[in-house]
DOMARPA-832080 format. One line per field, with one value per residue (C-alpha): residue in one letter; x, y negated, z. Coordinates in steps of 0.25 Angstrom, whole numbers, plus 5000, padded with zeros to 4 digits. Layout:
// DOMARPA-832080
aa c(A/...)
east c(X/...)
north c(Y/...)
up c(Z/...)
***
This chain:
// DOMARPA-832080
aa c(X/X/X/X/X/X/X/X/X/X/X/X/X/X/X/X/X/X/X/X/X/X/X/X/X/X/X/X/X/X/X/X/X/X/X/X/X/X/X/X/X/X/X/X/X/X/X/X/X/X/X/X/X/X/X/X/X/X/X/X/X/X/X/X/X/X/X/X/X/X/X/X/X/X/X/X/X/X/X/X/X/X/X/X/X/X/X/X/X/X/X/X/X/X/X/X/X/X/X/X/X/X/X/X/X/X/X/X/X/X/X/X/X/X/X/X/X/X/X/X/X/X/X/X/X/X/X/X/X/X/X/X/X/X/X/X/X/X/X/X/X/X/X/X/X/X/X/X/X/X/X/X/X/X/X/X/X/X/X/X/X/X/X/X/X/X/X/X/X/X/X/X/X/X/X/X/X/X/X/X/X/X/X/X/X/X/X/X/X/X/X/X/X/X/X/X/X/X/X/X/X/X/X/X/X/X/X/X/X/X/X/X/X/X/X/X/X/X/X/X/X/X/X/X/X/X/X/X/X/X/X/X/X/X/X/X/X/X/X/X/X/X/X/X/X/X/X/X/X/X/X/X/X/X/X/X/X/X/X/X/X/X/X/X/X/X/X/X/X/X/X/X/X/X/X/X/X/X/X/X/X/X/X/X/X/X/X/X/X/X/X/X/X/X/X/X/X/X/X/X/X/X/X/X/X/X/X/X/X/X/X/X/X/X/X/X/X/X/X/X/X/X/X/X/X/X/X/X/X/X/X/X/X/X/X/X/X/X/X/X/X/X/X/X/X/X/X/X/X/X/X/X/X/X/X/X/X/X/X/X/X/X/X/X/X/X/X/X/X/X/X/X/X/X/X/X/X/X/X/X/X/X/X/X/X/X/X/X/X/X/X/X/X/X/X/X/X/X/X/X/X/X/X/X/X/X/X/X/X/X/X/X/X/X/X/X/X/X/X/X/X/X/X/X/X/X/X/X/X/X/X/X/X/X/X/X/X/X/X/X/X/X/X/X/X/X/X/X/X/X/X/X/X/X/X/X/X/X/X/X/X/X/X/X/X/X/X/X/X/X/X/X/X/X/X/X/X/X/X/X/X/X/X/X/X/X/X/X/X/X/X/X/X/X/X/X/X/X/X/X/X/X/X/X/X/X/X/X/X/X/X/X/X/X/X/X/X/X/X/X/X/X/X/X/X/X/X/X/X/X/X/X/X/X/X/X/X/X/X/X/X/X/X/X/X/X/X/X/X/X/X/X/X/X/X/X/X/X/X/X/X/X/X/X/X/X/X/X/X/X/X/X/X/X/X/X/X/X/X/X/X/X/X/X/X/X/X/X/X/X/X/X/X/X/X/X/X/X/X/X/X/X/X/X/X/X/X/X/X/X/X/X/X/X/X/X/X/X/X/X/X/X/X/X/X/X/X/X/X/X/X/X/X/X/X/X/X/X/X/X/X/X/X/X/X/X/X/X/X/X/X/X/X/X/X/X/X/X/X/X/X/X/X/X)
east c(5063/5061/5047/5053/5060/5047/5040/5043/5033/5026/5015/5005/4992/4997/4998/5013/5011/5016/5005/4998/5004/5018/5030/5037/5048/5045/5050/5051/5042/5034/5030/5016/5008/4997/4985/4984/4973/4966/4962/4955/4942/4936/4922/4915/4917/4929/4940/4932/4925/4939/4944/4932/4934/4950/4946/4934/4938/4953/4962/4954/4953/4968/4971/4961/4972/4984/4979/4974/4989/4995/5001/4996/5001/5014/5014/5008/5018/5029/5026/5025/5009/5007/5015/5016/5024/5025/5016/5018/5025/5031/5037/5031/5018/5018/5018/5005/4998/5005/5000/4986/4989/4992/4980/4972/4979/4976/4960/4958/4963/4950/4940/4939/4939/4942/4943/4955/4962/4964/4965/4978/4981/4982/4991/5001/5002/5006/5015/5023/5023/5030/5040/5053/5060/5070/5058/5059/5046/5045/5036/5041/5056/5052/5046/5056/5048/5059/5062/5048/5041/5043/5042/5043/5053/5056/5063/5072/5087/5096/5105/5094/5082/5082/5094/5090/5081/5078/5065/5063/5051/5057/5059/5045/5038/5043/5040/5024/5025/5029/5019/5007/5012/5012/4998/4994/5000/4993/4978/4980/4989/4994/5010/5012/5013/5021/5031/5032/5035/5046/5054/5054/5060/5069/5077/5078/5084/5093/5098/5098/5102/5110/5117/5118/5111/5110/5096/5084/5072/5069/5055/5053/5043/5050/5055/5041/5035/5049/5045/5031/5038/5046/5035/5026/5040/5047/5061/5069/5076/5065/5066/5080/5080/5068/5078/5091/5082/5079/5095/5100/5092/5102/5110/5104/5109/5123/5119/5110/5120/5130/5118/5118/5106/5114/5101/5097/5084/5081/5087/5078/5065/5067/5072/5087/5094/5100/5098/5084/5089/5096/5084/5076/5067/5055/5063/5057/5046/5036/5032/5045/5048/5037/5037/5052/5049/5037/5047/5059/5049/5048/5061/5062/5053/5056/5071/5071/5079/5080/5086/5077/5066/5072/5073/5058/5054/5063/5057/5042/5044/5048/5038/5026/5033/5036/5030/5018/5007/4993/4986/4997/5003/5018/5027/5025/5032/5027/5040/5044/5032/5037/5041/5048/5055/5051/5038/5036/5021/5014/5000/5002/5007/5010/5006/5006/4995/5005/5013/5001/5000/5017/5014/5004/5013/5023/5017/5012/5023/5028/5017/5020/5033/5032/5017/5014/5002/5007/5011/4996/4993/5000/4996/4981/4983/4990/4978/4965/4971/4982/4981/4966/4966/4973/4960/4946/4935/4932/4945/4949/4955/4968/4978/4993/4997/4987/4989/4983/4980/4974/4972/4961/4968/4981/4986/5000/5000/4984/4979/4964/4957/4968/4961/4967/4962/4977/4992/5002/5010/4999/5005/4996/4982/4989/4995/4983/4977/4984/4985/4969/4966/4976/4971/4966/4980/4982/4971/4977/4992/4995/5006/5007/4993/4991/4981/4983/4970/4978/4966/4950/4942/4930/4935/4935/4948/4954/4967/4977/4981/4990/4986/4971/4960/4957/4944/4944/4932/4932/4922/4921/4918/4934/4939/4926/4923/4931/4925/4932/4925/4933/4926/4932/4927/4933/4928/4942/4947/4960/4971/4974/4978/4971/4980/4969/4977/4973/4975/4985/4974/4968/4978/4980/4993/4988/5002/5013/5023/5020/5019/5003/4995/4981/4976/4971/4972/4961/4954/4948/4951/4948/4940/4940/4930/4933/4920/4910/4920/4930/4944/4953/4967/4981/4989/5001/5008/4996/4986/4976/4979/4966/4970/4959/4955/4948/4935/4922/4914/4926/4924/4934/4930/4938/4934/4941/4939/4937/4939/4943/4957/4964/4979/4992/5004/5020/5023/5034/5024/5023/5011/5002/5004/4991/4983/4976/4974/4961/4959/4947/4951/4961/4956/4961/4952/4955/4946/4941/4937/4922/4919/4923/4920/4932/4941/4951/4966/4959/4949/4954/4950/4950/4957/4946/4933/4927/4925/4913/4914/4903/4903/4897/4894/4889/4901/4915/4912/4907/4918/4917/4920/4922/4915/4917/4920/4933/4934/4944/4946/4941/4935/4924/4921/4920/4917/4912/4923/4921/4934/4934/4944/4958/4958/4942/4947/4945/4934/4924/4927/4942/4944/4954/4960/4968/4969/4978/4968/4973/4969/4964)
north c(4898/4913/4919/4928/4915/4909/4914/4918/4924/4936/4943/4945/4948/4960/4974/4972/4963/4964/4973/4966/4966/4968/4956/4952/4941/4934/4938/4934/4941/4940/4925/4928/4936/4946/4945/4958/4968/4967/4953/4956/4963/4971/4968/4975/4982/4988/4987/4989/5003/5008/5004/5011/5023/5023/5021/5030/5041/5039/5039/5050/5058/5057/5060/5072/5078/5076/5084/5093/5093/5093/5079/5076/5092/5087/5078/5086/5097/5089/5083/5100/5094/5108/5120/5118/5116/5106/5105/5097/5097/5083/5076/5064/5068/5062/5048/5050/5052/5038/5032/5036/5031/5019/5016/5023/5011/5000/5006/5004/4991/4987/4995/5002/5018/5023/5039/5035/5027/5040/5047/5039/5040/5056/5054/5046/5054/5065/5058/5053/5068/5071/5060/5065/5059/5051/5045/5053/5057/5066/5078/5087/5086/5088/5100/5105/5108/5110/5123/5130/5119/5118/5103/5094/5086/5080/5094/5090/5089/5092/5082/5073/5062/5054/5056/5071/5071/5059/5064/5068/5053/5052/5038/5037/5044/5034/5023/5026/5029/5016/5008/5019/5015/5000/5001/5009/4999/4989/4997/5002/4994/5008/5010/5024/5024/5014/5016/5030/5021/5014/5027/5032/5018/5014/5031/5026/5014/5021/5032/5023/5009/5011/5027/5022/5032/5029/5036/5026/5032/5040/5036/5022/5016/5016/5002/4998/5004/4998/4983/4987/4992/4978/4970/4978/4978/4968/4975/4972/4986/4991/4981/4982/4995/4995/4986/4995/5006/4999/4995/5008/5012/5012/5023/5035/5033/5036/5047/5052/5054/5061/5072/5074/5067/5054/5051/5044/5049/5051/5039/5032/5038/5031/5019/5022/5019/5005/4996/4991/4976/4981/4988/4982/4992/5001/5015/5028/5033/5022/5024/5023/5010/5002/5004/4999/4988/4985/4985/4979/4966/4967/4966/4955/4947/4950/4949/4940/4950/4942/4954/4964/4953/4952/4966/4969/4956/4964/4978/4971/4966/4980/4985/4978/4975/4989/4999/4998/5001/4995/5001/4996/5010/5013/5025/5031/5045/5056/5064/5052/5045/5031/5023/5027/5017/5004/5003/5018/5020/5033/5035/5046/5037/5042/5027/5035/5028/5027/5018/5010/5006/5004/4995/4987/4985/4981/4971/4963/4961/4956/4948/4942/4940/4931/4925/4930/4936/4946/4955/4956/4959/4970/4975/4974/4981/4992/4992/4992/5003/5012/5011/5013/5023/5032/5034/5039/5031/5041/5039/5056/5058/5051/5048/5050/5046/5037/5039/5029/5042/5055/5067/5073/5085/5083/5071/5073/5082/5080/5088/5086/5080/5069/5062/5072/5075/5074/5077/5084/5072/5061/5048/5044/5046/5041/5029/5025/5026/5017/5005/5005/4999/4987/4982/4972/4967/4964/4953/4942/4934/4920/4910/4897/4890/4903/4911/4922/4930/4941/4953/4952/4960/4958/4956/4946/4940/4933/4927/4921/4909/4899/4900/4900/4912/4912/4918/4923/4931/4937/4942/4950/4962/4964/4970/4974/4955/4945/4935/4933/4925/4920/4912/4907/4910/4901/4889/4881/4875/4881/4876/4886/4890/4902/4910/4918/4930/4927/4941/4943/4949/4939/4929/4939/4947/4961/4963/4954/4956/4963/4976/4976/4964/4961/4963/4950/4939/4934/4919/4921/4913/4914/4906/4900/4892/4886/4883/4885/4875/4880/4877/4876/4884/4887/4898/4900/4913/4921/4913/4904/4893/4887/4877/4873/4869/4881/4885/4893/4893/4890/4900/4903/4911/4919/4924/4933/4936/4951/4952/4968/4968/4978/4978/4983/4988/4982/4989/4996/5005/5016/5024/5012/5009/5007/5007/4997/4997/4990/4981/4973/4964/4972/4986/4996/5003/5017/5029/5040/5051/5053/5040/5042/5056/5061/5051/5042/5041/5042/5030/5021/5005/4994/4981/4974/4982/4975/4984/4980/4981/4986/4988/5001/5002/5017/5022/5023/5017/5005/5001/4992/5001/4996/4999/4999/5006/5015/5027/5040/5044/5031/5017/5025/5034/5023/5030/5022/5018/5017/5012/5015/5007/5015/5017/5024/5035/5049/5050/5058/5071/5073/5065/5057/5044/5032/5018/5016/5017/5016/5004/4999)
up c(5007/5005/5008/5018/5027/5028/5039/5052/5062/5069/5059/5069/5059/5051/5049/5051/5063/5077/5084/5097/5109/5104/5104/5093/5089/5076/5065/5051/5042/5031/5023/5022/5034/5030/5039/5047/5041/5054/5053/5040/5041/5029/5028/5017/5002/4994/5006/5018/5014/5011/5025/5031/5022/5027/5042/5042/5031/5028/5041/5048/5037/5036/5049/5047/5035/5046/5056/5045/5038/5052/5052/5063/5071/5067/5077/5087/5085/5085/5098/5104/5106/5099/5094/5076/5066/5055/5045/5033/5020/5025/5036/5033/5035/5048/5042/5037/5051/5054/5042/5045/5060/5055/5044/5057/5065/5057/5055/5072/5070/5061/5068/5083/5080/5094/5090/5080/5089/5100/5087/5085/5099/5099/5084/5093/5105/5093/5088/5102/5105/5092/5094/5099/5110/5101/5094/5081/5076/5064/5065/5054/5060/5075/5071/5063/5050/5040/5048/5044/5034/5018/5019/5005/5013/5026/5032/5043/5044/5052/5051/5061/5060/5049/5044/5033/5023/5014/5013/5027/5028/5044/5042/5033/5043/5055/5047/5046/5061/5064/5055/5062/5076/5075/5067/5080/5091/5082/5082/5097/5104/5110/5110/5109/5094/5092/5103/5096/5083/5090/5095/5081/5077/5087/5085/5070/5074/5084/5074/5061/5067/5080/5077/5062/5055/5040/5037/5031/5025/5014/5013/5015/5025/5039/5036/5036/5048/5055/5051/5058/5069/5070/5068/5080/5090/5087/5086/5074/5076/5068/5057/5057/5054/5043/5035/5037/5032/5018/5020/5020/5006/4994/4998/4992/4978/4981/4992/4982/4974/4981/4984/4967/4964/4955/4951/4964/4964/4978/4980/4970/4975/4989/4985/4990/4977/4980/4992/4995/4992/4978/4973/4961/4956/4962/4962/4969/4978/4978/4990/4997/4988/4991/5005/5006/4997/5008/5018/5012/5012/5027/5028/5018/5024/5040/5039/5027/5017/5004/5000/5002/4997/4984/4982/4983/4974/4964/4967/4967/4953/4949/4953/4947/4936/4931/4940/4944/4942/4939/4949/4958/4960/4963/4958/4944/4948/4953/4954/4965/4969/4963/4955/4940/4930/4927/4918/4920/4925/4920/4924/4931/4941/4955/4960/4976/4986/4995/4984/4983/4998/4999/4987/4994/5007/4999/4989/5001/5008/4997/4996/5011/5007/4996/4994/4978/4975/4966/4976/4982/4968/4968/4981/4977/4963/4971/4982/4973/4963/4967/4981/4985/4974/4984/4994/4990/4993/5003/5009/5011/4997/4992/4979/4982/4968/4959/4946/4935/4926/4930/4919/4928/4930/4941/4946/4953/4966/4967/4957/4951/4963/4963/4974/4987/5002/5006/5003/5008/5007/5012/5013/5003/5013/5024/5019/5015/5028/5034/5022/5021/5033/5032/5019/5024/5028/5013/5012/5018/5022/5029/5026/5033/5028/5017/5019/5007/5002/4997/4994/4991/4999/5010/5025/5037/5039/5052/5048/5059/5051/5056/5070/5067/5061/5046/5045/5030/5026/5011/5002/4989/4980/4976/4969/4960/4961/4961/4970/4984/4994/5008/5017/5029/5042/5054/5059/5061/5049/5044/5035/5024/5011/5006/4997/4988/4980/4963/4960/4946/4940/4939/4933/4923/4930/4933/4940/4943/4931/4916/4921/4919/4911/4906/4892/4889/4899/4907/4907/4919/4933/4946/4954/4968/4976/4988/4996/4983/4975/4964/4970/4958/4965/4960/4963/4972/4970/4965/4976/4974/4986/4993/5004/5012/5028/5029/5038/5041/5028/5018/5005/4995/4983/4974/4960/4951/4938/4937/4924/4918/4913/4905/4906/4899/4903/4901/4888/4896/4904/4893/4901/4899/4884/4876/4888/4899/4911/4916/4928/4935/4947/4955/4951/4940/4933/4928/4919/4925/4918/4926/4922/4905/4901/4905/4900/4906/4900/4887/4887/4877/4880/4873/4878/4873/4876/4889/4901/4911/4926/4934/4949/4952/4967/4967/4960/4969/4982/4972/4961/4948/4936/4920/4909/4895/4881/4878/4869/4870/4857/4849/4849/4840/4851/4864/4878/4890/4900/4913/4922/4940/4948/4947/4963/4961/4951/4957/4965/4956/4947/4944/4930/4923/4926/4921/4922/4909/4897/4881/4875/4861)
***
């Protein structure tokens, strides 16, 4: 039986789930069921300080930089609140207020902040005052701006809504609106958002369903919010048209061509070459891509689409087979923000944070979908490197792209401070708004008597588990130690297996395909205790299975080696020949020029040279760095090497950076 026939059922503990208070028919949906991140508490360390810093720092700060830019006016204006103009470079800046509302959304769900929520309250009654009668809402069209502003893109046409531009991000905007409005039923329980949401939706699918109107996005991520839109209302209308959407792609090519361009490439860039279903490679904006890979799973799995199912199986083996990279980043190119041929991954990587984040949605719906570890493998490579590298510590400076080598001097559009207070285009800051605060939606999944223990970090846990709670509390110092604790915390006994993730890197499989492999192989096992007594486990797609009758007092330990690896590139990625690249535990570690005189790209190691890890809790909000030998110029002139975690790199002096080192 397929994976997507198995189960059938309402989510009712997730992030995707049908808010409180809202009917909903059963539908068929997804295998596995994550456990909603509000049933998983962060209690201390590494994950917990950054949620604090993204509550406390992050999401006002951004909402700071929209009034600043006037993001937020917009909406004002648009609604004849005030007397303005537009102000932007984009019509797509209003997806950013969303985004922030939405991270803002899922923050009150995990802790009371009163000011915030009437803060939000004012943002919607904006945002219904801008909302024209018919339901459109799109600020930079209401007020007319392509009559007085020099926007990139999105300039309005004549020719009517959502049917100009194929850069005019109507669609994309919608999309975020309606992810924000169900985030903000969810938090609230108020309305007034998400009946704005369902106005938008229900004149797209008057003007695209029922007058026929052949537009569909160009910016993929409409399909997405419309599958939380379905989910919270129950009305298949919106799932209905989330698929014809992702039908309609597949077009462009020959349209394309007819404008001149036989090249295709616009039609590349978003993923509109061929039809989602015949598509086989990871082509265009990386962004756009992975979000409509994400999505093309939520159809797979809620209307069983074999089709669509099989095409993103083919498109995830591309991808971490020949393009991506080790720090989990998508898109090589700067020009187009994605991905370039097979094999092809420079250094200067764009790898965008926003790419990161769309990587992470889509690698765990594909886990849901079919149970293998790999995929949360993938997801965490991309979440301990690439993605977190975006935000400061101090959570008010940001990467858009994330390079794996830096020349000290310019980095793309950011110049020499690379880390920045804000971008003109800001998806990047706001996007990461909202995915912080749900991490903790990734930690855990049920299926049948399954209980799988996808990620390693402190928090309480209160899982609906076969119509009984699973109280599941874990411990540890991950990702700088290897030892997991989980005790058990209810009083009743429950039948389960716990499904404990055996990361790839530590069965010698840094990723899941030759793309990336270790230097030497490792000896070393990992081990697991069962109430102080070694249990002796077996894996089941990458997990370790421990069934037991489980009650208050039960303790699983976990220990993984955390051993420092060096790794090697497939021969075909011509920027990595001659070098490696060195891992401990889930972390890549890069040079950085403050730390080795000045040197980074140049620091020549030798496979075989042992590096020593040390924690060093003063330094970078506490990290564990490596230590050992190198040279520049010879092994006759050796320097001391000290190696940061990739995601920790500039936040002191400006200097140079790279992960990918030459070898001896």
């Amino acid at each position: 039986m397929s994976p997507i026939n198995k189960t059938i059922g309402i989510l009712l503990v997730w992030c995707w789930a049908t808010p409180w208070g809202m009917a909903q028919s059963p539908m068929t949906d997804y295998p596995i069921q994550p456990i909603d991140f509000t049933r998983v508490q962060m209690t201390e360390g590494f994950w917990r300080s950054r949620l604090d810093t993204v509550s406390e720092v992050t999401i006002p700060y951004a909402f700071q930089k929209c009034e600043e830019t006037g993001r937020i006016n917009n909406f004002i204006y648009a609604g004849g609140l005030k007397e303005g103009k537009f102000r932007g470079e984009f019509g797509f800046d209003d997806s950013d207020v969303y985004k922030i509302i939405e991270g803002a959304s899922y923050s009150l769900m995990l802790k009371d902040n009163p000011p915030m929520e009437a803060y939000l309250d004012t943002l919607v009654y904006y945002m219904g005052a801008a909302q024209e009668d018919d339901g459109y809402l799109y600020t930079a069209w209401t007020l007319k701006a392509n009559e007085y502003a020099d926007m990139t893109c999105c300039s309005y046409d004549p020719a009517g809504k959502f049917v100009g531009s194929r850069m005019s991000h109507e669609l994309y905007n919608a999309g975020h609106m309606y992810e924000a409005a169900v985030a903000h039923y969810r938090a609230t329980g108020k309305k007034d958002f998400l009946n704005i949401a369902i106005k938008n939706a229900d004149l797209i699918y008057q003007l695209c369903v029922v007058e026929g109107k052949e537009f569909y996005p160009g910016h993929q991520e409409i399909e997405l919010g419309l599958v939380k839109l379905y989910r919270a209302t129950g009305n298949d209308q919106y799932l209905t048209l989330a698929k014809l959407f992702l039908d309609r792609r597949g077009k462009g090519l020959r349209q394309y061509e007819n404008e001149g361009d036989h090249l295709g490439t616009y039609a590349l860039y978003s993923q509109d070459h061929a039809p989602v279903t015949e598509q086989e490679e990871a082509v265009g904006h990386a962004v756009r891509a992975a979000y409509m890979y994400a999505s093309m799973a939520d159809i797979a799995a809620i209307m069983e689409d074999e089709a669509y199912l099989a095409a993103i199986d083919k498109i995830w083996n591309n991808v971490v087979g020949k393009k991506l990279y080790i720090t989990g980043g998508l898109g090589a190119g700067n020009g187009i923000e994605g991905f370039d041929d097979n094999y092809v991954l420079p250094n200067d990587a764009y790898a965008e944070t926003c790419a990161a984040i769309a990587n992470v949605y889509w690698n765990h719906r594909m886990f849901l979908l079919h149970g293998e570890s790999k995929y949360i493998d993938v997801l965490e490579r991309s979440l301990y490197n690439n993605l977190i590298s975006g935000l400061s510590m101090q959570g008010d400076k940001f990467f858009y792209p994330n390079p794996l080598a830096f020349n000290g001097e310019t980095m793309f559009n950011q110049g020499a401070n690379c880390r920045s207070a804000w971008f003109d285009c800001s998806c990047c800051p706001s996007n990461l708004s909202r995915f912080m605060p749900s991490i903790g939606g990734y930690v855990y999944a049920v299926q049948d008597e399954n209980l799988y223990v996808n990620l390693f970090m402190n928090n309480a846990a209160a899982i609906d588990f076969r119509d009984a709670k699973f109280s599941l509390r874990q411990t540890t110092s991950y990702p700088w130690e290897g030892t997991i604790t989980l005790a058990v915390d209810h009083d009743q006994p429950i039948q389960a297996n716990l499904m404990i993730r055996i990361p790839g890197w530590t069965v010698n499989d840094p990723v899941p395909s030759d793309l990336y492999r270790f230097t030497e192989p490792s000896t070393q096992k990992t081990l697991i205790k069962v109430n102080g007594k070694a249990f002796p486990f077996e894996l089941e797609n990458g997990y370790a299975v421990i069934p037991g009758n489980w009650k208050k007092g039960d303790q699983v330990e976990v220990q993984f080696p955390m051993e420092i690896r060096a790794l090697v590139s497939h021969e075909k990625v011509q920027a990595n020949q001659g070098k490696i690249a060195i891992q401990r535990g889930p972390i890549v570690f890069c040079a950085e020029g403050i730390d080795n005189s000045g040197h980074a790209g140049d620091i020549h190691l030798d496979k075989k040279t042992p590096l020593q890890a040390e924690y060093r809790a003063g330094l970078l909000e506490g990290i564990t760095v490596l230590k050992g030998k190198g040279w520049v110029k010879s092994p006759d002139e050796p320097i001391q090497v000290q190696l940061i975690p990739y995601y920790a790199w500039n936040h002191r002096d400006i200097s140079p950076m790279a992960v990918w080192l030459p070898a001896n």
